[in-house]
DOGUBA-736573 format. One record per residue (C-alpha): residue number from 1; residue in three letters; y, z, x. Coordinates in Angstrom, 2 decimals. Example, Ala and Ser with C-alpha at 12.3 -4.5 7.8 and 13.67 -1.06 7.14 Angstrom:
{pt 1,ALA,{-4.50,7.80,12.30}};
{pt 2,SER,{-1.06,7.14,13.67}};
***
This chain:
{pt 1,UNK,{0.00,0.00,0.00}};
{pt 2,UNK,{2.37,1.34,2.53}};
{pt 3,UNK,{2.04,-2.29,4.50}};
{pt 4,UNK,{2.63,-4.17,0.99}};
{pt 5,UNK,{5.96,-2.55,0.97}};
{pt 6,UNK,{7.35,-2.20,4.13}};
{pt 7,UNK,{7.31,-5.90,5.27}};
{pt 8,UNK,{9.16,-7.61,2.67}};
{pt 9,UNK,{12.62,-4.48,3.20}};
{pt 10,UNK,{11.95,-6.03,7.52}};
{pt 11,UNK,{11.88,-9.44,6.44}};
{pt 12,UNK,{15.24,-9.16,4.44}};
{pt 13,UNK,{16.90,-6.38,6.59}};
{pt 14,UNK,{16.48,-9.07,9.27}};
{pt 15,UNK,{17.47,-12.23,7.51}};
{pt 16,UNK,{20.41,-11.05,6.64}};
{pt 17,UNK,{21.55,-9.11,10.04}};
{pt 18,UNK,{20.59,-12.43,12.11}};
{pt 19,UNK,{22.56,-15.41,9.58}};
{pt 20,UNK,{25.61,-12.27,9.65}};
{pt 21,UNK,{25.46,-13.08,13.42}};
{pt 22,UNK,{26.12,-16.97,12.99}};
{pt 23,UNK,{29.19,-16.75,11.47}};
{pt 24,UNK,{30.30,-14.52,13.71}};
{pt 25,UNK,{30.07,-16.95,16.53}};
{pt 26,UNK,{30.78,-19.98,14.83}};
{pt 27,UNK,{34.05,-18.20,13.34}};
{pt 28,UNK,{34.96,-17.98,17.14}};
{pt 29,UNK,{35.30,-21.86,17.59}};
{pt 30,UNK,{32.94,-21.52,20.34}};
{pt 31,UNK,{30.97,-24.56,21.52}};
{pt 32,UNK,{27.23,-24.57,23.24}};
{pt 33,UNK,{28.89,-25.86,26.34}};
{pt 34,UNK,{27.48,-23.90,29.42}};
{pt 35,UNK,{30.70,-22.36,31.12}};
{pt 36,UNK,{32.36,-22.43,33.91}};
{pt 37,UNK,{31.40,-26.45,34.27}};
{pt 38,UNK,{31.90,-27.21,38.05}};
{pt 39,UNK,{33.18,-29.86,39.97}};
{pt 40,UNK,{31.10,-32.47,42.15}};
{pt 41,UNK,{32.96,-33.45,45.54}};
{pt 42,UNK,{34.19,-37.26,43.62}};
{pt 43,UNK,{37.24,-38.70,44.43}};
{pt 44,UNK,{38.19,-36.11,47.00}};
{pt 45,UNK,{38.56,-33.48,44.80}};
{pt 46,UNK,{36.32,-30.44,44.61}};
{pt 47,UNK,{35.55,-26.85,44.41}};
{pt 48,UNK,{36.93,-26.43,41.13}};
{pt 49,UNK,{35.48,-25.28,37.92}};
{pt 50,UNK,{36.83,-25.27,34.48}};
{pt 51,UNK,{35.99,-22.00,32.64}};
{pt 52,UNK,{37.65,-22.35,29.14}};
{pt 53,UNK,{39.43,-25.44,27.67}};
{pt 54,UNK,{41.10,-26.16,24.52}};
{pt 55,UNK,{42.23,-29.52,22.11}};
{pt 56,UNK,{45.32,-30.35,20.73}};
{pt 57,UNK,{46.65,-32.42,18.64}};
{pt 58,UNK,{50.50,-33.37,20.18}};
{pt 59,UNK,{53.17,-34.95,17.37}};
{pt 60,UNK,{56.60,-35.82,19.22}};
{pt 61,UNK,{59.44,-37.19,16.84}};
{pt 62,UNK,{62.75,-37.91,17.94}};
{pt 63,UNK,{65.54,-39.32,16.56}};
{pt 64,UNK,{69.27,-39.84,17.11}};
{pt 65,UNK,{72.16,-40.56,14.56}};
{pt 66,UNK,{75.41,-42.08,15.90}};
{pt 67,UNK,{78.48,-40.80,14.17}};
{pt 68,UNK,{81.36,-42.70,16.01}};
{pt 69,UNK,{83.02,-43.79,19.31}};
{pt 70,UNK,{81.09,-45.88,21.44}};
{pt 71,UNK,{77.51,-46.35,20.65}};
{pt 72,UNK,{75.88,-47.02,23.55}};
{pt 73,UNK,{72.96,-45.02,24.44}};
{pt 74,UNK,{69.95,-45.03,27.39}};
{pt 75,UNK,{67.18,-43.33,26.88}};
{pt 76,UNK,{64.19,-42.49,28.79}};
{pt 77,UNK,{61.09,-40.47,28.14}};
{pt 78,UNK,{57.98,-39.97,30.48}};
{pt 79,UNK,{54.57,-39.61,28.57}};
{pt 80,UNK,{51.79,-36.83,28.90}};
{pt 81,UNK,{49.33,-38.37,31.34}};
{pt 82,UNK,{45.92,-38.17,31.46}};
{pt 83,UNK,{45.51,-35.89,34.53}};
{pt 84,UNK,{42.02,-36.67,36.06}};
{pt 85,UNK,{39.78,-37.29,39.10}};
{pt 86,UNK,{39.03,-40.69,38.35}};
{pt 87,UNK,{42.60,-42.13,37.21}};
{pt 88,UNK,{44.28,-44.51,39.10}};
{pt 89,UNK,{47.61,-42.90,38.33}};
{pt 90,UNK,{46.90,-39.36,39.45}};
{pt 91,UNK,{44.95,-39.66,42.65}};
{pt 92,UNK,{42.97,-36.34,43.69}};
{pt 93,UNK,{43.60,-34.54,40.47}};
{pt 94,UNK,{41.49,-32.03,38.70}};
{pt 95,UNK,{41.21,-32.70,35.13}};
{pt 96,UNK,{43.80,-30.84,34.46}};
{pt 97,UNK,{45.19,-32.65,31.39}};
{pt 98,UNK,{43.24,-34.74,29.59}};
{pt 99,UNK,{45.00,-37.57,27.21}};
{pt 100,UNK,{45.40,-39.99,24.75}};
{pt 101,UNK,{48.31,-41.56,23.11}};
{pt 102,UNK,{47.09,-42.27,19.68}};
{pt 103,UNK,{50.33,-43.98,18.72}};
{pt 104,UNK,{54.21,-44.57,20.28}};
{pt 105,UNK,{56.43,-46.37,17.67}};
{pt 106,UNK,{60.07,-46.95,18.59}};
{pt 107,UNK,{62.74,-48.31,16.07}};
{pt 108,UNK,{66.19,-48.36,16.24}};
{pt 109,UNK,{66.30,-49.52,19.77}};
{pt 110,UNK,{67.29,-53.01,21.72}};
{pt 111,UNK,{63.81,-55.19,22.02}};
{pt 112,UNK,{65.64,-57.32,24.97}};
{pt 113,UNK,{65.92,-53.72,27.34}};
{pt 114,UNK,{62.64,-51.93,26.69}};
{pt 115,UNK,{60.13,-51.08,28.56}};
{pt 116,UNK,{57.39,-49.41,27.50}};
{pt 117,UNK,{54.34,-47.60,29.79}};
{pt 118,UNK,{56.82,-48.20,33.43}};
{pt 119,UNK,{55.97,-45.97,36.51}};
{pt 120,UNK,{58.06,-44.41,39.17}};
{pt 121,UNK,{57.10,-44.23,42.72}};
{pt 122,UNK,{55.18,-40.49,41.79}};
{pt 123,UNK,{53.43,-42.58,38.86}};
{pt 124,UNK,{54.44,-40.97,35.93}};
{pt 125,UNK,{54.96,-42.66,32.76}};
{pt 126,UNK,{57.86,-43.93,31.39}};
{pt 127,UNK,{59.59,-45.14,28.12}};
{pt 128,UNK,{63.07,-46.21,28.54}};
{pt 129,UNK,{65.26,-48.72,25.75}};
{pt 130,UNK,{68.42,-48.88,25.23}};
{pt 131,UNK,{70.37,-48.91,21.84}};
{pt 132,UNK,{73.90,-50.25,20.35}};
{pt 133,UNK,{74.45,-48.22,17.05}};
{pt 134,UNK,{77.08,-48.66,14.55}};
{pt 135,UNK,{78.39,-45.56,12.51}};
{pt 136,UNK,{74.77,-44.16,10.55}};
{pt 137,UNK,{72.64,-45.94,12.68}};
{pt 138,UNK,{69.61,-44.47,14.43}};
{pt 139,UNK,{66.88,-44.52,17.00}};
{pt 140,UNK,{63.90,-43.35,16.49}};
{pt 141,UNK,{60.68,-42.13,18.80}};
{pt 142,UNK,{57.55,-41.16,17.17}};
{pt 143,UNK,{54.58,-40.64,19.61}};
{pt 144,UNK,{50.79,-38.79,18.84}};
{pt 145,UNK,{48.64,-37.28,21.42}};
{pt 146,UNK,{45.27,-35.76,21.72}};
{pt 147,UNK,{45.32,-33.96,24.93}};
{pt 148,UNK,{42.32,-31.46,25.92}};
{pt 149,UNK,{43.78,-28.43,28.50}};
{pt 150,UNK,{41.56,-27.44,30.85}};
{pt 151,UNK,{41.95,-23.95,32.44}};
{pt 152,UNK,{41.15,-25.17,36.25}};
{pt 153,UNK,{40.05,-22.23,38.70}};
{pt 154,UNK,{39.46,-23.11,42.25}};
{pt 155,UNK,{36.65,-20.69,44.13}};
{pt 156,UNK,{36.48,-19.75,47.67}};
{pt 157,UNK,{37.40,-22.47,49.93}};
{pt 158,UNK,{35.98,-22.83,53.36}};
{pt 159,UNK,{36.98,-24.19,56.67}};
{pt 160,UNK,{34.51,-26.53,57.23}};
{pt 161,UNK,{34.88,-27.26,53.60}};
{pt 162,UNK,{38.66,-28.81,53.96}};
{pt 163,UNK,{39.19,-32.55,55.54}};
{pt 164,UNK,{41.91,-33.42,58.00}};
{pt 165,UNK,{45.27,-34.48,56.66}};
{pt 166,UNK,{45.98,-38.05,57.10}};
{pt 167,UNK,{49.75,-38.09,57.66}};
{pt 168,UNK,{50.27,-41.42,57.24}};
{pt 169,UNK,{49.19,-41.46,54.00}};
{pt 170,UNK,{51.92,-42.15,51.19}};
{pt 171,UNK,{51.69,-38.31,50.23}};
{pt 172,UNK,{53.59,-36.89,52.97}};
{pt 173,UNK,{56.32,-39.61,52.46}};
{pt 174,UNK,{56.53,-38.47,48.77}};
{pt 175,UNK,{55.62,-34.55,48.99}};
{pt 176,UNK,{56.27,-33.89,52.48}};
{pt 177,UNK,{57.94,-35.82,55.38}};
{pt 178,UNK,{61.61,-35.55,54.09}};
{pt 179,UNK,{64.03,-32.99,53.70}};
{pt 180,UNK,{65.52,-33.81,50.15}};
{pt 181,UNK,{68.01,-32.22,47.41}};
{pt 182,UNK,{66.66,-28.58,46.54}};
{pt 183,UNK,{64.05,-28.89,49.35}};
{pt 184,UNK,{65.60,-27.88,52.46}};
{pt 185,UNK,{62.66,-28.17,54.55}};
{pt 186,UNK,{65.03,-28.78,57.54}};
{pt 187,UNK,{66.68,-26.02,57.52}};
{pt 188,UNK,{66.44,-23.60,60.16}};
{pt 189,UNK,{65.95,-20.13,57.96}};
{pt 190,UNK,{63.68,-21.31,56.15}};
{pt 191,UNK,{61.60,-22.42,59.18}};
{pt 192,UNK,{61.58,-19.30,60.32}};
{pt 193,UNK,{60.31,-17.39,57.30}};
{pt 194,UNK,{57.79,-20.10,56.77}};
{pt 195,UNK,{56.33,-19.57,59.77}};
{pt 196,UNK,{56.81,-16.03,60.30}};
{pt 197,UNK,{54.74,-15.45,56.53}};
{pt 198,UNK,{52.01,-17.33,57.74}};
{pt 199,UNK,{49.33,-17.45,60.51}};
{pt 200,UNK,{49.46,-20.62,62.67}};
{pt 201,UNK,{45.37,-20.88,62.80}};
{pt 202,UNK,{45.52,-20.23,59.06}};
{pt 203,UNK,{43.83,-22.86,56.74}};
{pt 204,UNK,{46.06,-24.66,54.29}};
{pt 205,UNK,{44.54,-22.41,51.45}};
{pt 206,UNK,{45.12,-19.56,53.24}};
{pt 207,UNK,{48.91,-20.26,54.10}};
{pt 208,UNK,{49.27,-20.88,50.43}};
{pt 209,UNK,{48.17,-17.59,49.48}};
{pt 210,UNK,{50.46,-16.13,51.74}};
{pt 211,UNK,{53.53,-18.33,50.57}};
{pt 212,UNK,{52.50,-17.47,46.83}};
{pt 213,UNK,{52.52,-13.91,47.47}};
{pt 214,UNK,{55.62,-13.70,49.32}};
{pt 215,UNK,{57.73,-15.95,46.72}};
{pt 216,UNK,{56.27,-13.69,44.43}};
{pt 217,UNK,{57.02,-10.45,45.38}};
{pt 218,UNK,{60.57,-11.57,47.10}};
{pt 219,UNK,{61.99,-12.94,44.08}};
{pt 220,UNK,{63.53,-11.79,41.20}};
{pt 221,UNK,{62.75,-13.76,37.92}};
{pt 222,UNK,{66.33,-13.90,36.25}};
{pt 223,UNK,{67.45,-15.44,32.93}};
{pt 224,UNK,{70.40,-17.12,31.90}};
{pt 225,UNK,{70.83,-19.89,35.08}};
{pt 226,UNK,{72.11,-22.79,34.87}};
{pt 227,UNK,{69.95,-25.58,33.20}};
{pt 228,UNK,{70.68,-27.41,36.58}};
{pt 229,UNK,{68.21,-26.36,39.37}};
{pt 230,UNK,{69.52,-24.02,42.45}};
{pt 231,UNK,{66.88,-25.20,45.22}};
{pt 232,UNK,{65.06,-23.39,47.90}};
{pt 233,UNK,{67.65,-22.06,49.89}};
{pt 234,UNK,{70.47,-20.86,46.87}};
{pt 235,UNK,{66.84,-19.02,46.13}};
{pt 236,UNK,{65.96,-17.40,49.42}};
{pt 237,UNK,{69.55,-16.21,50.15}};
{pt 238,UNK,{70.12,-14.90,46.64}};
{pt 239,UNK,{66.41,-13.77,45.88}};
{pt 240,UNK,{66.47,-14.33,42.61}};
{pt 241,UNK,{65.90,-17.45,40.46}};
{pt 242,UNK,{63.77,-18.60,37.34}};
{pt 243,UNK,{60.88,-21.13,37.45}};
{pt 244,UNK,{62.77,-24.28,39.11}};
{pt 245,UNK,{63.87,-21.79,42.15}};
{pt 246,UNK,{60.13,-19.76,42.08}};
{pt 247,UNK,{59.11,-23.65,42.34}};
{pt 248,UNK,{61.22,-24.61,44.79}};
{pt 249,UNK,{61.12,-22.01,47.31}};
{pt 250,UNK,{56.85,-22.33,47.19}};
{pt 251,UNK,{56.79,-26.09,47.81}};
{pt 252,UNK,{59.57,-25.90,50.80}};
{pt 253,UNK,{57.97,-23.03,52.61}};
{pt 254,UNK,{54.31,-24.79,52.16}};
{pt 255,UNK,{55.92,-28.51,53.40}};
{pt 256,UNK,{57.30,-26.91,56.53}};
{pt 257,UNK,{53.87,-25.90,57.52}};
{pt 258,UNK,{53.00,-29.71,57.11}};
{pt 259,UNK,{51.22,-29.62,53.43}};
{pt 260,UNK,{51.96,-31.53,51.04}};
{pt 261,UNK,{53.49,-29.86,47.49}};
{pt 262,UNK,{54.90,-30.76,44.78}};
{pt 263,UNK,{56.96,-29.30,41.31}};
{pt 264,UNK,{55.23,-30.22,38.29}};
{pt 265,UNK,{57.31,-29.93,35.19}};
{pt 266,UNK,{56.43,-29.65,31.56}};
{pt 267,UNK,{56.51,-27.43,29.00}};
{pt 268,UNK,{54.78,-24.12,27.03}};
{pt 269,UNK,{53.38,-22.64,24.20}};
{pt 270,UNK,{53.88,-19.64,25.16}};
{pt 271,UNK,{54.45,-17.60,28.71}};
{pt 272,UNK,{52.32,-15.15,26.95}};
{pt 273,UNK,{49.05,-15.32,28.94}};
{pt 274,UNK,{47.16,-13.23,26.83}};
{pt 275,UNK,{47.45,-15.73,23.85}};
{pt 276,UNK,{44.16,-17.43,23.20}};
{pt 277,UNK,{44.24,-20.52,20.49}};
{pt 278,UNK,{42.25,-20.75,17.41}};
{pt 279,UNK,{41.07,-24.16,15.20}};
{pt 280,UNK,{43.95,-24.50,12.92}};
{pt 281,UNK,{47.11,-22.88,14.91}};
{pt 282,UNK,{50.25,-24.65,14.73}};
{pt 283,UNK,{53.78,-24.43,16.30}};
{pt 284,UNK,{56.50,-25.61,16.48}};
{pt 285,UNK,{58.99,-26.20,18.88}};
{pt 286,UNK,{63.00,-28.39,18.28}};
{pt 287,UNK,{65.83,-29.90,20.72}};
{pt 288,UNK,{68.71,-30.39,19.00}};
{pt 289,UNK,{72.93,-30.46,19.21}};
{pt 290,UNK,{72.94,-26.94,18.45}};
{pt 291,UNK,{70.56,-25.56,21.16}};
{pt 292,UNK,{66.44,-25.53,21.82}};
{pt 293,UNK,{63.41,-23.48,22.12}};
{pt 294,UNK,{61.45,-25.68,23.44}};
{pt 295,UNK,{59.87,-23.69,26.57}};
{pt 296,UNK,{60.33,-25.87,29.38}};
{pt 297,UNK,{58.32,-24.52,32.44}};
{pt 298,UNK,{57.60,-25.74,35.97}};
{pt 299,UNK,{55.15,-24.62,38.60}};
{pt 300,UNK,{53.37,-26.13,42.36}};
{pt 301,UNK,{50.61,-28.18,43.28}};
{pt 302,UNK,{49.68,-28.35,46.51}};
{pt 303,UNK,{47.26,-30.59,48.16}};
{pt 304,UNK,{44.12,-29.96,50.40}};
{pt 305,UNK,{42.12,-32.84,51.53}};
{pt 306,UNK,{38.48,-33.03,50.43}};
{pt 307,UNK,{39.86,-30.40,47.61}};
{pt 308,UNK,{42.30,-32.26,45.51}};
{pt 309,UNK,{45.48,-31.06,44.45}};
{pt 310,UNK,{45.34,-27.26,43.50}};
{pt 311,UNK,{48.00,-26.17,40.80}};
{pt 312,UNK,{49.97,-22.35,41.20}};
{pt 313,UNK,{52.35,-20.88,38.76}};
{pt 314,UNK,{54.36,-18.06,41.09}};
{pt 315,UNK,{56.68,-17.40,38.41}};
{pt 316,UNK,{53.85,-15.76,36.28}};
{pt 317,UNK,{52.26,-14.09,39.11}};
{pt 318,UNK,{53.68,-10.47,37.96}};
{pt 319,UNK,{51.29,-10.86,35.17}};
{pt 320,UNK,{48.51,-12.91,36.17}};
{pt 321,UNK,{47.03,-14.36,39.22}};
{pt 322,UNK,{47.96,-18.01,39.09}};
{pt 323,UNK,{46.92,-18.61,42.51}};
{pt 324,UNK,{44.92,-21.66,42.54}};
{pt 325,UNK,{44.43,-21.33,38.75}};
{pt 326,UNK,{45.81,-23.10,35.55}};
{pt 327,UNK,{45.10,-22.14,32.12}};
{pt 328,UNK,{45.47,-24.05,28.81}};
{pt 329,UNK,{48.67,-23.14,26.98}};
{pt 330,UNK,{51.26,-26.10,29.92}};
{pt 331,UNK,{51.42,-29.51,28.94}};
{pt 332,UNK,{52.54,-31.68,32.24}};
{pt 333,UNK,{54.84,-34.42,31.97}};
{pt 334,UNK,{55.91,-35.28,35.74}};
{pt 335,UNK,{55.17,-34.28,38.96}};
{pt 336,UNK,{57.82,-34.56,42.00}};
{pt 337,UNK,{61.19,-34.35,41.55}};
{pt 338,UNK,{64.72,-36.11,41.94}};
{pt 339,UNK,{64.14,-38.95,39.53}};
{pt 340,UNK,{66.08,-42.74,38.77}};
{pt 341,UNK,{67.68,-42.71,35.54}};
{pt 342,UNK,{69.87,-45.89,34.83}};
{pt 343,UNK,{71.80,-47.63,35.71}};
{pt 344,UNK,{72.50,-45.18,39.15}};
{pt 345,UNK,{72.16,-41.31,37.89}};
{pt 346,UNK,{69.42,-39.03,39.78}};
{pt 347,UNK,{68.22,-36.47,38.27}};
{pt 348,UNK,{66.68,-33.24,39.82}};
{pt 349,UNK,{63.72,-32.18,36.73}};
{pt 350,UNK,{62.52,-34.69,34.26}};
{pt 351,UNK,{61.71,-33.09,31.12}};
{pt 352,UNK,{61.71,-34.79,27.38}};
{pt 353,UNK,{64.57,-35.23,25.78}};
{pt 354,UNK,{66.66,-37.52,28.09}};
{pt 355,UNK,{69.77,-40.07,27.12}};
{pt 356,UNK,{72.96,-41.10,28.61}};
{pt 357,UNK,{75.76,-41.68,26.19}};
{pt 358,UNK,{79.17,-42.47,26.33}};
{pt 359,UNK,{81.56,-39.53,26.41}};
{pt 360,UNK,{83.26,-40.34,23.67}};
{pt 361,UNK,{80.04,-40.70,21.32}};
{pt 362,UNK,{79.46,-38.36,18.56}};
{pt 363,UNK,{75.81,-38.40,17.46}};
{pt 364,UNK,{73.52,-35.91,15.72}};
{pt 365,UNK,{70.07,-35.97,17.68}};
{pt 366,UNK,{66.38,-33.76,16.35}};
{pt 367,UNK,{63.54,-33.98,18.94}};
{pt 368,UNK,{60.82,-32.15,17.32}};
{pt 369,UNK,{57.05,-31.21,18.85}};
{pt 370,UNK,{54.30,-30.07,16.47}};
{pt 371,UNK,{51.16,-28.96,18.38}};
{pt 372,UNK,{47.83,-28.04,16.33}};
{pt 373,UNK,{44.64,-26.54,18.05}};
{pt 374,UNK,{41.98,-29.22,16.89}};
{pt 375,UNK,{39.00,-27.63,18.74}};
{pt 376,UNK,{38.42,-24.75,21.50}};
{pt 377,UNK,{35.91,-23.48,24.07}};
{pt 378,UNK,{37.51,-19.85,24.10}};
{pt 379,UNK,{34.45,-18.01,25.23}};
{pt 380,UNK,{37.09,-14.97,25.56}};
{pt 381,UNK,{38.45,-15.35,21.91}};
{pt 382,UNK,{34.99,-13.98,20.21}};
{pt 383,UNK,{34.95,-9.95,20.00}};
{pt 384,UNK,{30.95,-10.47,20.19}};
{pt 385,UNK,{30.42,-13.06,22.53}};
{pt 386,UNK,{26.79,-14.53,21.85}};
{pt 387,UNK,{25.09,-12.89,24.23}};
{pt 388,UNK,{26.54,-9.60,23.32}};
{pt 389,UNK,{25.14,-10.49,20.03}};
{pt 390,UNK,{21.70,-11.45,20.97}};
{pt 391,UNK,{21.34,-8.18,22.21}};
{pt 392,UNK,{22.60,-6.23,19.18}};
{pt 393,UNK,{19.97,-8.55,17.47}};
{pt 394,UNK,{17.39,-7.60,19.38}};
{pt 395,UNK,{18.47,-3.33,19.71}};
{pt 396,UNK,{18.22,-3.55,15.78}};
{pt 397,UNK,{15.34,-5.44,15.58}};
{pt 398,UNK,{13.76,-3.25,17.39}};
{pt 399,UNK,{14.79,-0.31,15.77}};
{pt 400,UNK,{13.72,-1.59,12.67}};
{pt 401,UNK,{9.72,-1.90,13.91}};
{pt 402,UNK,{10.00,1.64,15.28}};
{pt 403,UNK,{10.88,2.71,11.62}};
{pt 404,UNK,{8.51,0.32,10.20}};
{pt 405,UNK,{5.89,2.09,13.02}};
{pt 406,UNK,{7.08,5.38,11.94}};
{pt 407,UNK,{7.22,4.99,8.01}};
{pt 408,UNK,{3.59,3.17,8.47}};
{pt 409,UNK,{2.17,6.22,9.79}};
{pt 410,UNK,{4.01,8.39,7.37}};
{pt 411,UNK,{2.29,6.61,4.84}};
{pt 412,UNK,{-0.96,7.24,6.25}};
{pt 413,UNK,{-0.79,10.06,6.22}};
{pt 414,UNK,{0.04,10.67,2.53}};
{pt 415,UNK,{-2.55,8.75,1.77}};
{pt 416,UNK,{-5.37,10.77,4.06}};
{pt 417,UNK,{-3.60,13.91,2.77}};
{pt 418,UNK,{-4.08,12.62,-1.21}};
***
């Protein structure tokens, strides 16, 4: 009798417990990919891993109104890359962005000067058109990504694991050869603290660990700056700065030791590393006449041959180690700095929006960015990570046959004692 009774309260006890823990994973958005996924040494990049990576889906609308005065207007925008080993336009890159444009519709504009999908000498992609507008008229920029961050963490790197540096290779002449605006690599303080922060004999990982640390701790993050960058040396002498100077400072001090760096700019969802997407998240983010919160950010690569480049973040380094680590929550749009914008204007950081007008013009501009979390591999973002949850399984399971044990004796022995 006492068997006749016991099994079916197991079998139902259990059913339920074990389907209760499938929702609980599957409510995680987590995905049967094995984590971390490592890297293979392929087009000289290597000894990376990507531990966690999440999907978005990226809407960019702009659009300008011109009220009166002159309506001549320039614009130029640079696209979200795909950021990969194997693309042609960013050689030696981990994957850390990975893109599609789904659409890019322009209206508004002149069909006789646009060109769409240009690249600069760092070979980032541009959009630039021009427009004549009457009173009411507008241009218009509509563009939809799908872009999947990878957080990219590179593991311990060994001598004999690094190649030699080729310096005739077009890297140094873009990233490290020349002294240029906001990179002072020629000048003579900042030689010496290079070199006095780092060991000679060091590796080129290991003098960027020491650089990173030392921007770190030396400066003082301060808000409020001018939108215009400072450079290296206003940084140094003043110690203080926000991400452009953090930037700065890091890729000077590493190109006077010979490797190559460069500033990456882009923007954020949030500087809030602690934030892990779910499926369905949204924000929202606007540009307009009357001010922005769109949360521009910049931060280092620096390259290592046989290793690729390796991205840093020293600005966030109070918080988190970004040292040789990226997470998910930056969206790159260029790398390098100083950039052409027509017809003779250079300008130090590229970041979306950009236009020329005359001074005269009155317009009414709205560049808007939706961003929506389409899928996720946030192992982190589940309270009871699978395994965790196999085991609870498992503990209760077998608590339940000791019961079933104990209450099958019990029974015994009310029957032998009948």
């Amino acid at each position: 009798m006492g068997d006749i009774k016991i099994k079916p309260i197991f079998v139902i006890i259990y059913l339920f417990l074990f389907p209760l823990a499938i929702p609980i994973y599957s409510s995680a958005e987590l995905s049967l990919t094995s984590y971390p996924r490592f890297s293979s040494l392929t087009n000289g990049v290597s000894n990376y891993n990507i531990t966690q990576s999440v999907t978005y889906q990226l809407e960019i609308n702009f659009s300008l109104t011109h009220n009166s005065g002159p309506g001549n207007y320039i614009f130029k925008f640079a696209r979200l890359n795909n950021r990969m080993p194997d693309s042609s336009l960013t050689q030696y890159c981990p994957p850390y962005q990975e893109s599609k444009l789904l659409y890019n519709r322009i209206s508004g504009n002149k069909p006789t000067e646009t060109m769409l999908g240009h690249y600069d000498k760092f070979n980032n992609t541009f959009d630039s058109f021009n427009a004549s507008l009457l009173s009411e008229q507008k241009v218009d920029l509509d563009q939809k990504y799908q872009i999947n961050l990878n957080e990219i963490r590179f593991e311990e790197i060994s001598d004999s694991e690094i190649g030699n540096y080729d310096t005739s290779d077009k890297i140094f002449e873009l990233y490290c050869n020349n002294s240029e605006p906001y990179y002072e690599r020629d000048d003579p303080s900042l030689i010496n603290l290079s070199n006095n922060i780092v060991n000679k004999n060091n590796n080129p990982v290991v003098k960027a660990e020491k650089i990173y640390n030392w921007v770190s701790d030396y400066l003082t993050y301060t808000e409020g700056l001018p939108a215009q960058e400072k450079g290296a040396l206003w940084a140094y002498d003043n110690a203080k700065g926000d991400c452009s100077e953090y930037s700065s400072l890091m890729i000077t001090l590493l190109r006077i030791q010979g490797i190559p760096a460069r500033k990456v700019m882009g923007f954020v969802i949030s500087n809030d590393p602690s934030i892990q997407p779910k499926i369905g998240d949204t924000w929202n983010f606007y540009s307009s006449n009357s001010g922005s919160d769109v949360l521009g950010h910049a931060w280092v690569e620096y390259y290592v041959p046989n290793i690729g480049w390796i991205a840093c973040d020293p600005t966030w380094s109070k918080n988190v180690d970004y040292f040789n680590r990226i997470d998910y929550l930056r969206f790159a749009e260029t790398v390098g700095a100083n950039f052409f914008f027509p017809p003779c204007e250079i300008i130090s950081e590229f970041a979306n929006p950009i236009f020329s007008y005359p001074i005269l013009a009155s317009f009414e501009f709205a560049y808007n960015v939706k961003i929506t979390v389409i899928d996720t591999d946030l192992i982190l973002s589940n309270p009871f990570p699978l395994i965790p949850i196999i085991i609870i399984v498992g503990i209760f399971s077998i608590v339940i046959i000791i019961l079933i044990v104990i209450i099958k004796k019990r029974s015994k022995k009310k029957i032998y004692n009948y």
